[in-house]
C-alpha positions in Angstrom: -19.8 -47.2 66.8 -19.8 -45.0 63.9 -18.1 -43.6 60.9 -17.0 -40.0 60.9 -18.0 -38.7 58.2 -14.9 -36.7 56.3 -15.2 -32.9 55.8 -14.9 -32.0 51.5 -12.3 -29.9 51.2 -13.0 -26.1 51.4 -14.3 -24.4 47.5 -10.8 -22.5 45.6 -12.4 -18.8 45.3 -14.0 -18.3 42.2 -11.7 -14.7 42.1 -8.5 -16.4 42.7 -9.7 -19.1 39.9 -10.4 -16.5 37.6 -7.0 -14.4 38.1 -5.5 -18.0 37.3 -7.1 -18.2 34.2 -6.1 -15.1 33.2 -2.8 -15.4 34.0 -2.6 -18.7 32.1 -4.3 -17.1 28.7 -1.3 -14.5 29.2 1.3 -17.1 29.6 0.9 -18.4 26.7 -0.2 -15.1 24.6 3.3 -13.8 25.3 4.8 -17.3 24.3 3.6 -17.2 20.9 3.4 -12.9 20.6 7.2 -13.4 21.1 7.6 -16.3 18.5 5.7 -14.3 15.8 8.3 -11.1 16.8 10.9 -13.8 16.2 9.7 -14.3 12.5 9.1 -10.3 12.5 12.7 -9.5 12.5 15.1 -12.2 11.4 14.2 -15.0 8.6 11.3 -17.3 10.1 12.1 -20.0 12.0 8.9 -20.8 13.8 6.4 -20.5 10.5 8.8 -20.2 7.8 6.4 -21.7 4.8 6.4 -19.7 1.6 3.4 -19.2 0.8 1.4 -19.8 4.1 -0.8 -18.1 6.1 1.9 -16.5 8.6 4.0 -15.6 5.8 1.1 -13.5 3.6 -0.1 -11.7 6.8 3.8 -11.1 8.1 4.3 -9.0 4.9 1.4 -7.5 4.6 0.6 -3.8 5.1 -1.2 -4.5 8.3 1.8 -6.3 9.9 4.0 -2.9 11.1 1.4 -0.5 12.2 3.7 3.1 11.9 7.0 0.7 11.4 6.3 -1.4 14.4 6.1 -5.2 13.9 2.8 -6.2 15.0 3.9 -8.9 17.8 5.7 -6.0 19.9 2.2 -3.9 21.1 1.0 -8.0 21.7 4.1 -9.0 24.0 3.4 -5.3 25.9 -0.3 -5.6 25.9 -0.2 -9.4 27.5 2.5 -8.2 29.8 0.8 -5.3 30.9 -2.8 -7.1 31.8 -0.4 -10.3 33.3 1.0 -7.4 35.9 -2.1 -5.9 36.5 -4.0 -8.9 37.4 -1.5 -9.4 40.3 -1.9 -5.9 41.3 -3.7 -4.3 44.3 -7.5 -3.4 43.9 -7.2 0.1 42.5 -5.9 -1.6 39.2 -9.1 -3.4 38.5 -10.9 -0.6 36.7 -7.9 -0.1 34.1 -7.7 -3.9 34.3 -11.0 -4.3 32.7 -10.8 -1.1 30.7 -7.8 -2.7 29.1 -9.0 -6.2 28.5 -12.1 -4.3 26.8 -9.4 -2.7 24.6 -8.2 -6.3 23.6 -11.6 -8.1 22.8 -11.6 -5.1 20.3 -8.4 -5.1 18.8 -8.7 -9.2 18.5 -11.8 -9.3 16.7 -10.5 -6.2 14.3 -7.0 -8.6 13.9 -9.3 -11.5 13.1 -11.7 -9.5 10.4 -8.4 -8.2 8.4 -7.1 -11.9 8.3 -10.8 -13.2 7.2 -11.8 -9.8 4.9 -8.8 -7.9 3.9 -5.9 -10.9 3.1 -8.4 -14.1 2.8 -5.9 -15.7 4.6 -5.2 -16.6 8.6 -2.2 -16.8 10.2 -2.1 -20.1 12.9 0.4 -18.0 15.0 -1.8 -14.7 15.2 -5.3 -16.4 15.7 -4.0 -17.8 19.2 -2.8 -14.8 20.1 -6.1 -13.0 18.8 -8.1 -15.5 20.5 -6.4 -15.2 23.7 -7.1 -11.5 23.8 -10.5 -12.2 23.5 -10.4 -14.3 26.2 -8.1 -12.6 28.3 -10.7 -9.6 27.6 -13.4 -11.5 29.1 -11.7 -12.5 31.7 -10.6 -9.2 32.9 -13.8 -7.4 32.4 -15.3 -10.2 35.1 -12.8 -9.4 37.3 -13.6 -5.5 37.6 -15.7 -5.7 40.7 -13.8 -8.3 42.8 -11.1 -7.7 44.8 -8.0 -9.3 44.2 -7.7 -12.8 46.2 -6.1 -13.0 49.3 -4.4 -16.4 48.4 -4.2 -16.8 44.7 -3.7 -20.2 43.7 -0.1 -19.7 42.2 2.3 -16.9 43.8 2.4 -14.3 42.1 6.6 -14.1 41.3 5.9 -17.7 40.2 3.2 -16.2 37.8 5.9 -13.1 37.1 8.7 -15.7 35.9 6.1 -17.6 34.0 5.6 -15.1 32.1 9.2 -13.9 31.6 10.5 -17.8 29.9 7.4 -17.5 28.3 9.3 -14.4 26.2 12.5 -15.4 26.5 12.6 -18.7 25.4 11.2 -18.3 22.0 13.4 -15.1 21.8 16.6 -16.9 22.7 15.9 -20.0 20.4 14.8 -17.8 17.4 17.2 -15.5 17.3 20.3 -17.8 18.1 19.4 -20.3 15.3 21.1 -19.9 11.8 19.5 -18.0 8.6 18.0 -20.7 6.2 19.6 -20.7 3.0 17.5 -19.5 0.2 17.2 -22.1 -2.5 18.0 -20.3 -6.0 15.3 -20.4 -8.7 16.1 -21.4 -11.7 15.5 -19.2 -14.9 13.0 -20.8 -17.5 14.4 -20.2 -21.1 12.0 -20.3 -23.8 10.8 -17.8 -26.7 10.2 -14.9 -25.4 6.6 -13.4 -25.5 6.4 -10.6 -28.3 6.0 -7.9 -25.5 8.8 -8.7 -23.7 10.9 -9.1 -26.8 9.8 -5.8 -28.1 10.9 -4.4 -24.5 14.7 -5.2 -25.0 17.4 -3.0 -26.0 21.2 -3.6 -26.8 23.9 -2.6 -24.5 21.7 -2.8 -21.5 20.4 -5.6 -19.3 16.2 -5.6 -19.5 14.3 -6.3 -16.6 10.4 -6.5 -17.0 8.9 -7.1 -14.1 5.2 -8.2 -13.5 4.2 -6.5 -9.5 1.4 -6.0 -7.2 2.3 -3.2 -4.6 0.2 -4.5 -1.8 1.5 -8.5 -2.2 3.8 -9.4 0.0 6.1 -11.8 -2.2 6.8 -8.7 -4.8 8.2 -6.5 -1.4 10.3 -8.8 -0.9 11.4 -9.7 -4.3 11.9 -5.6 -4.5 14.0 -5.7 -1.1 16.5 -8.5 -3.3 16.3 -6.3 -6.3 17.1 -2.7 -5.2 20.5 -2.9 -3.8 21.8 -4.6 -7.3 19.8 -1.7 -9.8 21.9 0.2 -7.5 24.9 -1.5 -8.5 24.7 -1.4 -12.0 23.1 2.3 -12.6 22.1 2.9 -16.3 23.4 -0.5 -17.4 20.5 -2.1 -16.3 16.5 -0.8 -17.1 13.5 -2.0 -15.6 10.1 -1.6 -16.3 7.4 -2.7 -14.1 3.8 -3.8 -15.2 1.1 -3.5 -13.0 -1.4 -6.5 -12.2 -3.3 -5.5 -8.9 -4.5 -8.1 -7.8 -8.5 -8.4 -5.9 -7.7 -9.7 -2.8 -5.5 -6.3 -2.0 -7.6 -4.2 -0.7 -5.4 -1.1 -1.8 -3.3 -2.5 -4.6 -5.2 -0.8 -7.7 -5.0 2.6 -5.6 -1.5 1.8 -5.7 -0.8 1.1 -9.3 -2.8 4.3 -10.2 -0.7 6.2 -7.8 2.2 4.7 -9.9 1.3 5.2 -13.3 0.8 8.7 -12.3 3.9 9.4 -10.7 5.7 7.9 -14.0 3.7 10.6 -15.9 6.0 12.8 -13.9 9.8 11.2 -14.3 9.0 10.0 -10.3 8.1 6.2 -11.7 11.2 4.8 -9.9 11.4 6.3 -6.9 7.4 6.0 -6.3 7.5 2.8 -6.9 10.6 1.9 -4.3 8.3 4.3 -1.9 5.1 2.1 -2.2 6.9 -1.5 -1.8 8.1 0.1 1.6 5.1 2.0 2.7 2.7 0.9 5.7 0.2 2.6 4.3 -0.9 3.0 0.2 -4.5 4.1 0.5 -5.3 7.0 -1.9 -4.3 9.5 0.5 -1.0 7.9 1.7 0.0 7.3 -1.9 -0.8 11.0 -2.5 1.4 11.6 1.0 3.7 10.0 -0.9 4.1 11.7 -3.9 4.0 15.3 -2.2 7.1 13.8 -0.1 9.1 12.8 -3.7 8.6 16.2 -4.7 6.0 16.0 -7.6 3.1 18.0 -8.5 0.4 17.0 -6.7 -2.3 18.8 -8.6 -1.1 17.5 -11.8 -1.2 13.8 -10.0 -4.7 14.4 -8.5 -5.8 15.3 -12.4 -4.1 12.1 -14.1 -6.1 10.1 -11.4 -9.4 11.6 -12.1 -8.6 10.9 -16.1 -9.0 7.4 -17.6 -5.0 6.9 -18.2 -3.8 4.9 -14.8 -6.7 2.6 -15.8 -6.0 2.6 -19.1 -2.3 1.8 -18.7 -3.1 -0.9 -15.9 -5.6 -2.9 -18.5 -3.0 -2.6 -21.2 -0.4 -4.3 -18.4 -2.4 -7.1 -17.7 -3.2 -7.9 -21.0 0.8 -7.8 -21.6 0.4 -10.4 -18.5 -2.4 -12.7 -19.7 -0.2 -12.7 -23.6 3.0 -13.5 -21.1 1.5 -16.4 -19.9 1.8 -14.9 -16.4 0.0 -16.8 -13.7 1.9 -15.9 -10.2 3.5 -12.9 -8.9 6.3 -12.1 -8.7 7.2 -12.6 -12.2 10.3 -11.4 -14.5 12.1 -11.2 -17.4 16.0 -10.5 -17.3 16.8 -10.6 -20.6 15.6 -14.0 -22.0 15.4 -15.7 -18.7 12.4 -15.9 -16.9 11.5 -16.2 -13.2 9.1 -17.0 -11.3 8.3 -16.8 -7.4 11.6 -15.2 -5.1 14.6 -15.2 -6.4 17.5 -14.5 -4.5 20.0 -11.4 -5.2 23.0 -13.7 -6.3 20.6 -15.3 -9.0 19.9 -12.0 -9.8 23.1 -10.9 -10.4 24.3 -13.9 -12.5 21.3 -13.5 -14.9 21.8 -9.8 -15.7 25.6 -10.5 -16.5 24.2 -13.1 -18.8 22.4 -10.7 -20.4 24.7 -7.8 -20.3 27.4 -10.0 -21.8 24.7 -11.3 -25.2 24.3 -7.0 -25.7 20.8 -7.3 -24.1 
């Protein structure tokens, strides 16, 4: 009498095994795509670390493409391939064609992170990674036809997809703003330039800025609504330290030295701490858009004075003992990294009320 010998079970299709994969890589893609748009648009609550990685590249030029945050093309892109992977076979070509379009734009995300900032957001290299994977993945499946039993059905594989968005969304966006610990002014003697800078019966602010870093948009975002506020009894002047890891931050502080030549210095500068895009020709776009001269901006940039003026501002730095930006004066105090608007405000009516 003999043993029957027992059959192995039959081989998964290699297509179906691939559409899962893909569909997986998506999953998760749109997961994180939608914690990063969480961040985006509300204070962080998923990397909310001064000073880290997620935080340099979520305020950085690159990070709103024509004024949309970056994670919303990720959460359609991801959504889109997801779809057509479940789709008939007459999606395959734009399938592939599409997942070609992501191994490109994930390797350009991943150069700007390692060339441009020096710095990598954890958040955006899993999505980054997962369109080069997803990219791979969809290319591979351009000349298959789609399985006849995938290995997960595909409205499980649709609401997979859909928590995958809506979780993070919900949690993120229901939880409370984190209070912004104030920072404490630092009074001391004041460095001769600054001291030289003050006038009575105003409030002095000297601020020390870098167009392109992210921490001095923000700091400008607190600032703005209370110069506002108090009008001519308050005076600012801003000294320009580009700093080399900004690609376009000297362009920038040209761009603003020469607008100043004009009587535009303010509103240029509130224009280049908002602006996606200060290369040499959107800072010129810029400028034509406030109004000034652009011939007589495009001759002050091809002169030595922007360059001139920017030296003489960071040697005002280097004598201020400045080692971090943002950094201000408001009258005697000094501060250093964010500081709220509320701070703000209580030391310019310190200063207004001492004359200045």
């Amino acid at each position: 009498m003999t043993e029957a010998a027992s059959a192995p079970p039959p081989a998964r299709p290699r297509t179906a095994r691939l559409e899962l994969a893909l569909q997986l890589v998506c999953v998760v893609a749109l997961g994180t795509a939608a914690m990063l748009l969480v961040d985006y648009v509300r204070p962080p609550v998923f990397c909310a670390d001064h000073g880290s990685g997620c935080d340099l590249v979520r305020h950085s030029v690159y990070a709103r493409p024509l004024g949309v945050p970056l994670p919303v093309p990720g959460v359609l892109y991801f959504a889109a391939l997801l779809g057509l992977s479940v789709a008939g076979p007459r999606a395959r070509r734009l399938l592939s064609s599409l997942g070609l379009l992501g191994i490109a734009a994930g390797v350009a995300l991943v150069a700007i992170q390692a060339i441009a900032l020096r710095h990598f957001c954890t958040y955006c290299l899993v999505v980054d990674a997962s369109a080069l994977v997803a990219g791979a993945l969809a290319a591979s499946l351009r000349h298959r036809k789609p399985a006849s039993h995938p290995l997960i059905p595909r409205p499980a594989a649709a609401m997979a997809a859909l928590l995958a968005v809506c979780a993070p969304l919900g949690y993120g966006l229901s939880r409370p703003p984190p209070r912004i610990a104030p920072n404490t002014p630092v009074l001391a003697p004041l460095p001769e330039v600054i001291a030289r800078a003050q006038q009575p019966g105003v409030a002095t602010i000297v601020e020390f800025v870098d167009f392109e870093c992210p921490y001095c948009r923000r700091q400008m975002a607190a600032l703005a609504p209370l110069l506002a506020s108090y009008g001519g009894r308050v005076r600012v002047i801003r000294k320009n330290v580009p700093l080399s890891m900004h690609p376009h931050a000297h362009d920038a502080a040209r761009a603003a030295c020469c607008a100043d030549e004009q009587g535009r210095g303010e509103p240029m500068a509130s224009g280049l701490f908002t602006a996606d895009d200060i290369s040499v020709e959107g800072c010129e776009a810029l400028v034509r858009s406030l109004g000034g001269d652009v011939e007589a901006y495009r001759a002050c940039l091809a002169s030595q004075r922007p360059d001139a003026r920017i030296e003489g501002d960071m040697n005002d730095a280097r004598a201020s003992g400045v080692s971090g930006l943002p950094t201000m004066f408001v009258g005697r105090e000094r501060f250093e990294g964010l500081t709220d608007a509320d701070t703000l405000r209580g030391s310019i009516e310190r200063a207004l009320r001492t004359g200045g």
